[in-house]
C-alpha positions in Angstrom: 2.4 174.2 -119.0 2.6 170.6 -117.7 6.4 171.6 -116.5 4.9 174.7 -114.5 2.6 173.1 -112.8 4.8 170.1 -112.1 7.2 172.7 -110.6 4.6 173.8 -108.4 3.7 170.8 -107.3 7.3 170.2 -106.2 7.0 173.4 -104.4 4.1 173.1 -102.7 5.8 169.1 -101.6 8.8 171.0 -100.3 7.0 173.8 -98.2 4.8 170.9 -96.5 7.8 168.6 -96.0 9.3 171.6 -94.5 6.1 172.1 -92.1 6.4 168.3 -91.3 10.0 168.6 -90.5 9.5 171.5 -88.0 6.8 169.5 -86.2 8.7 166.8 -86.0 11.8 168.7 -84.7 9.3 170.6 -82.1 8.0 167.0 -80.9 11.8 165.5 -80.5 12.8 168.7 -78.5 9.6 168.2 -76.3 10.2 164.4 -76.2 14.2 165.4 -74.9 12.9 167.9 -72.4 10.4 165.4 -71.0 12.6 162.1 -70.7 14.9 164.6 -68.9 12.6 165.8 -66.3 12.0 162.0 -66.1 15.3 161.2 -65.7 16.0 163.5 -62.5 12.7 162.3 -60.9 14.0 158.8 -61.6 18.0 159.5 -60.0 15.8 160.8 -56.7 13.6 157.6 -56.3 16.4 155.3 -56.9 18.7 157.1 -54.4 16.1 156.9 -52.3 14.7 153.4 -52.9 18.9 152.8 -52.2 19.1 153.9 -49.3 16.0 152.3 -47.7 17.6 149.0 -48.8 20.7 149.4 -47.4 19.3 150.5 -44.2 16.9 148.0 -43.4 19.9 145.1 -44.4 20.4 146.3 -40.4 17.3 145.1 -39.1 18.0 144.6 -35.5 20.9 147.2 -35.2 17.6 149.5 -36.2 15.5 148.2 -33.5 18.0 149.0 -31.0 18.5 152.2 -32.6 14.9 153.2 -32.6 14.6 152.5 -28.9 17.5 154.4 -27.8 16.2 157.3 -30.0 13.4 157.6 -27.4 15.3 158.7 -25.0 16.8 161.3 -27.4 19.9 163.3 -26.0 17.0 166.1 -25.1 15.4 164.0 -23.2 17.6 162.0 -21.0 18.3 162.4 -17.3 18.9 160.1 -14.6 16.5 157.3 -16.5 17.7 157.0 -19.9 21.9 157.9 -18.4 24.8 155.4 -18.9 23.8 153.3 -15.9 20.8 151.9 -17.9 22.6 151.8 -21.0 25.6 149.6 -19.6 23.1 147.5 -17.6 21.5 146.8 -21.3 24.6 145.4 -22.7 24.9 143.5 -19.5 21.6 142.0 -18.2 18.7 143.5 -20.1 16.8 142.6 -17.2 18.5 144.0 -14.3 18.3 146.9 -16.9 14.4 146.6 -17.6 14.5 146.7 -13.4 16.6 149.9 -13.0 13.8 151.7 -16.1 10.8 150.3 -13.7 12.1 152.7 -10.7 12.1 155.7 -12.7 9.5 158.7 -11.8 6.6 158.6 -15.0 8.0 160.7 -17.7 9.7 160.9 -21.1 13.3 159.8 -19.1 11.5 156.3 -17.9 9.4 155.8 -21.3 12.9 156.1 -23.5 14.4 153.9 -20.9 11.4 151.0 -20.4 11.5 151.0 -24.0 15.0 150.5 -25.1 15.2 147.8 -22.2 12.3 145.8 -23.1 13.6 145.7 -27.0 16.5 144.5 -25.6 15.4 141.9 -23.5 13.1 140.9 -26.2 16.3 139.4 -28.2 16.9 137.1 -25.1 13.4 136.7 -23.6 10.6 137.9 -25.7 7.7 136.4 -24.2 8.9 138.1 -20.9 9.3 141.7 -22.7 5.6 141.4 -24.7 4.2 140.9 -21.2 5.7 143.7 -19.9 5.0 145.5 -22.6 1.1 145.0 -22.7 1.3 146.4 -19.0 2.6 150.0 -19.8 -0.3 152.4 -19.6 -1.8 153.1 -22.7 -1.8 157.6 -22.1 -2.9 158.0 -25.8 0.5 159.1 -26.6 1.3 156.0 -29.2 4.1 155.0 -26.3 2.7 151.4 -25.5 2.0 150.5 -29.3 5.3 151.8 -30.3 7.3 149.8 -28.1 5.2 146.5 -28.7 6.2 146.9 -32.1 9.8 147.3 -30.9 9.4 144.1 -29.3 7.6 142.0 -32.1 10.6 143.6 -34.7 13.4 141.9 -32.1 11.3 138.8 -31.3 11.3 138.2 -35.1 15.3 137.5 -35.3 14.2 134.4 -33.1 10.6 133.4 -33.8 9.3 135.6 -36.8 5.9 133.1 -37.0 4.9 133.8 -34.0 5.9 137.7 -34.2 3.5 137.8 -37.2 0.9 136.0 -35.0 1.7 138.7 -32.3 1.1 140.8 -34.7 -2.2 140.6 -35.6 -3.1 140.6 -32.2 -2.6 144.4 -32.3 -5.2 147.5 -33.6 -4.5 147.0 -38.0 -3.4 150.5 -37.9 -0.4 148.9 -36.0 0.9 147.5 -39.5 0.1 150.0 -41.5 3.2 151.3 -43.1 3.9 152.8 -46.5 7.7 152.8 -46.7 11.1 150.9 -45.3 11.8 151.8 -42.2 12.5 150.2 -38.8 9.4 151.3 -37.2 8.0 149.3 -40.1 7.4 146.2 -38.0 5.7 144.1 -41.0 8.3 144.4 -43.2 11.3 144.0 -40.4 9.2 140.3 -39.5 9.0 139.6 -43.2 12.8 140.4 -43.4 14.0 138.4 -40.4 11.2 135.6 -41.5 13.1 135.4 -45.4 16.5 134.9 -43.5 15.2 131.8 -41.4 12.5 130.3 -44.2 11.3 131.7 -47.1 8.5 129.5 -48.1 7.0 130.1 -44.5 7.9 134.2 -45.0 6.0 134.1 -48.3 3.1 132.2 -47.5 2.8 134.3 -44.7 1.9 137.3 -47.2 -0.3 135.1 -49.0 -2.9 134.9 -46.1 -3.0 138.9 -46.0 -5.9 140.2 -47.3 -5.2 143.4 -49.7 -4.0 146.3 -47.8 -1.2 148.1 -46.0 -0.5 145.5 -44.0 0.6 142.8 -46.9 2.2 145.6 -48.7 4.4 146.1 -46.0 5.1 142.9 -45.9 6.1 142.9 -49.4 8.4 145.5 -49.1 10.2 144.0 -46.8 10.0 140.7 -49.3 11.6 143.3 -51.9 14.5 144.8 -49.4 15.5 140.8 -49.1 15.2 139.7 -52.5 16.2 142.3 -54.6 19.6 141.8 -54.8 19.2 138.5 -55.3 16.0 137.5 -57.0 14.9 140.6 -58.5 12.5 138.5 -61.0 10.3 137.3 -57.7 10.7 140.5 -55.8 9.2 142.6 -59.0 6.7 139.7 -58.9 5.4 140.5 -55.5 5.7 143.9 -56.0 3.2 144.2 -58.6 0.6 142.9 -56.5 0.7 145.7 -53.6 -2.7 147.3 -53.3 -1.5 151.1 -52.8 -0.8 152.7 -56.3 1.9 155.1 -55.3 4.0 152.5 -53.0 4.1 149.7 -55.7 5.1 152.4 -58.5 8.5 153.5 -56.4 9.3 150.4 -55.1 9.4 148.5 -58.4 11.1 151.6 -59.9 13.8 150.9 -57.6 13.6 147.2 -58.1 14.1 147.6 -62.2 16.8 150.0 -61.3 18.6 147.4 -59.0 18.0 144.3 -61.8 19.1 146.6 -64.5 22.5 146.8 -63.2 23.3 143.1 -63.3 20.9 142.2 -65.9 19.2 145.0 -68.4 17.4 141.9 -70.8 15.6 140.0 -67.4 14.0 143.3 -66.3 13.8 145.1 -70.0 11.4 141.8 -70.6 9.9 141.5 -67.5 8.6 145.3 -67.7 7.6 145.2 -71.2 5.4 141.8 -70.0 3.9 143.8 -67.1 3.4 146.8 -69.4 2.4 145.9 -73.0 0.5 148.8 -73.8 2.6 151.3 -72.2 0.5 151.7 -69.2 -0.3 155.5 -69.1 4.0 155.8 -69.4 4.9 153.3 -67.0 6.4 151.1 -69.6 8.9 154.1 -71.1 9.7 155.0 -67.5 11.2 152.0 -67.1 12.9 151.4 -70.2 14.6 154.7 -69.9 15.9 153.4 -66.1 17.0 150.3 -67.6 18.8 152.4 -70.5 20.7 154.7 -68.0 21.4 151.6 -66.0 22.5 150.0 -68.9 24.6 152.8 -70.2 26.6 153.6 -66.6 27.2 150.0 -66.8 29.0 150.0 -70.2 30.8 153.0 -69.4 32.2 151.7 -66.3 33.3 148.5 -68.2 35.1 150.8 -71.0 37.2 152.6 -68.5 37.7 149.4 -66.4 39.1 147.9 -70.1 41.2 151.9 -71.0 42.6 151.6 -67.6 43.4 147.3 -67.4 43.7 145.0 -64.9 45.2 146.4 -61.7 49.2 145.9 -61.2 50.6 143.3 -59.1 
């Protein structure tokens, strides 16, 4: 008797264990698919987080960019033609000149603001003034191109481009993402270059906002590469939820490349209790950052050192 229902007790342990199992099984398999979907969201911010970086590492080759974009091949005629554009290269204001004759229209807007950007690099007092006299027609025109200016004037004198600054509407400094029309984070670049301390106490007198966390960003474009510990630092104290996730996603994706331990600890101080997810989310970047890294070492070691 005892051995029949000891047998059955077995049985009964085996057909739970067997339930258990299958759960278990079902949870991994939906654990796999998850971290997956994960891991594709994660390749796309980091490419894209990437690619911000490396752009704005161009900060005044983007000004000058932007301003010769508004005068886009569509729109150029006489105004915006190769006779201003040489004139630029030679004497911005000889240039600025040639723009002031133009009839009103898209031609002399392209053209009065690609001049003025580029006089701004040589004489940016001059080019804010002329700036503040374009008309205001509602079009965005005259605040876009005093941004242009304040971005070049910032290669010279970024403190007083950041006083400039603040001087225009607060809408004016309102960006969510690396760009060169962000003017914030083009001063805070140029202004890291020429003196950090003075770039970073800058943000420090920023209330919460857009406005400091564009500043940030372009804190975190700068010091990424180099300081990743102070730019995920910064970064966690941006006011908009959705900026401050992507940009220190790309920041622990960076860091994890040259240093997996740093940013595995600094995440799991940030995180402790997981944070909704955000703490596996970054583990699992630093573990694919960490893995691409090994495999490139093991084929740089199956292949050896390069031949003479």
């Amino acid at each position: 008797m005892k051995t029949r229902v000891l047998f059955a007790a077995l049985i009964i342990a085996v057909v739970v264990l067997g339930f258990w199992v299958a759960r278990i099984d079902a949870s991994l398999s939906e654990a796999a698919n998850q971290i997956a979907a994960v891991n594709k969201k994660l390749e796309t911010i980091q490419h894209d987080f990437s690619t911000e970086l490396a752009q704005n590492m161009k900060q005044l080759e983007q000004t000058m960019d932007l301003a010769i974009k508004a005068s886009a091949p569509g729109n150029e005629g006489p105004a915006a033609s190769k006779e201003i554009r040489d004139a630029v290269a030679a004497d911005p204001k000889a240039a600025l000149a040639l723009a002031q004759g133009l009839p009103p229209g898209p031609d002399r807007d392209g053209a009065m603001q690609m001049t003025l950007a580029a006089l701004a690099a040589t004489d940016p007092q001059s080019a804010w003034d002329q700036a503040q006299n374009l008309p205001d027609d509602g079009t965005g025109f005259r605040l876009s191109t005093l941004k242009s200016v304040l971005a070049a004037w910032s290669t010279s004198d970024p403190a007083k481009a950041a006083a400039m600054l603040a001087t225009l509407p607060a809408t004016a400094a309102q960006e969510t993402s690396i760009s060169g029309t962000n003017t914030t984070a083009m001063i805070e670049i140029n202004w890291i270059a020429q003196d950090p301390v003075a770039a970073t106490q800058w943000i420090d007198t920023l209330p919460p906002g857009s406005t400091r966390d564009s500043a940030i960003l372009g804190l975190a474009a700068v010091a990424t590469a180099t300081d990743p510990a102070t730019a995920f630092s910064w970064v966690g104290t941006m006011a908009t939820a959705g900026i401050r996730g992507t940009t220190t996603t790309g920041i622990v994706t960076q860091w994890a490349m040259t240093d997996p331990d740093a940013a595995t600890a600094a995440v799991m101080s940030r995180y402790p209790n997981n944070n909704n997810g955000r703490q596996a989310t970054l583990l699992g970047t630093i573990a694919q950052a960490r893995t691409a890294s090994d495999a490139a070492a093991n084929s740089a070691a199956a292949n050896g050192p390069p031949g003479p």
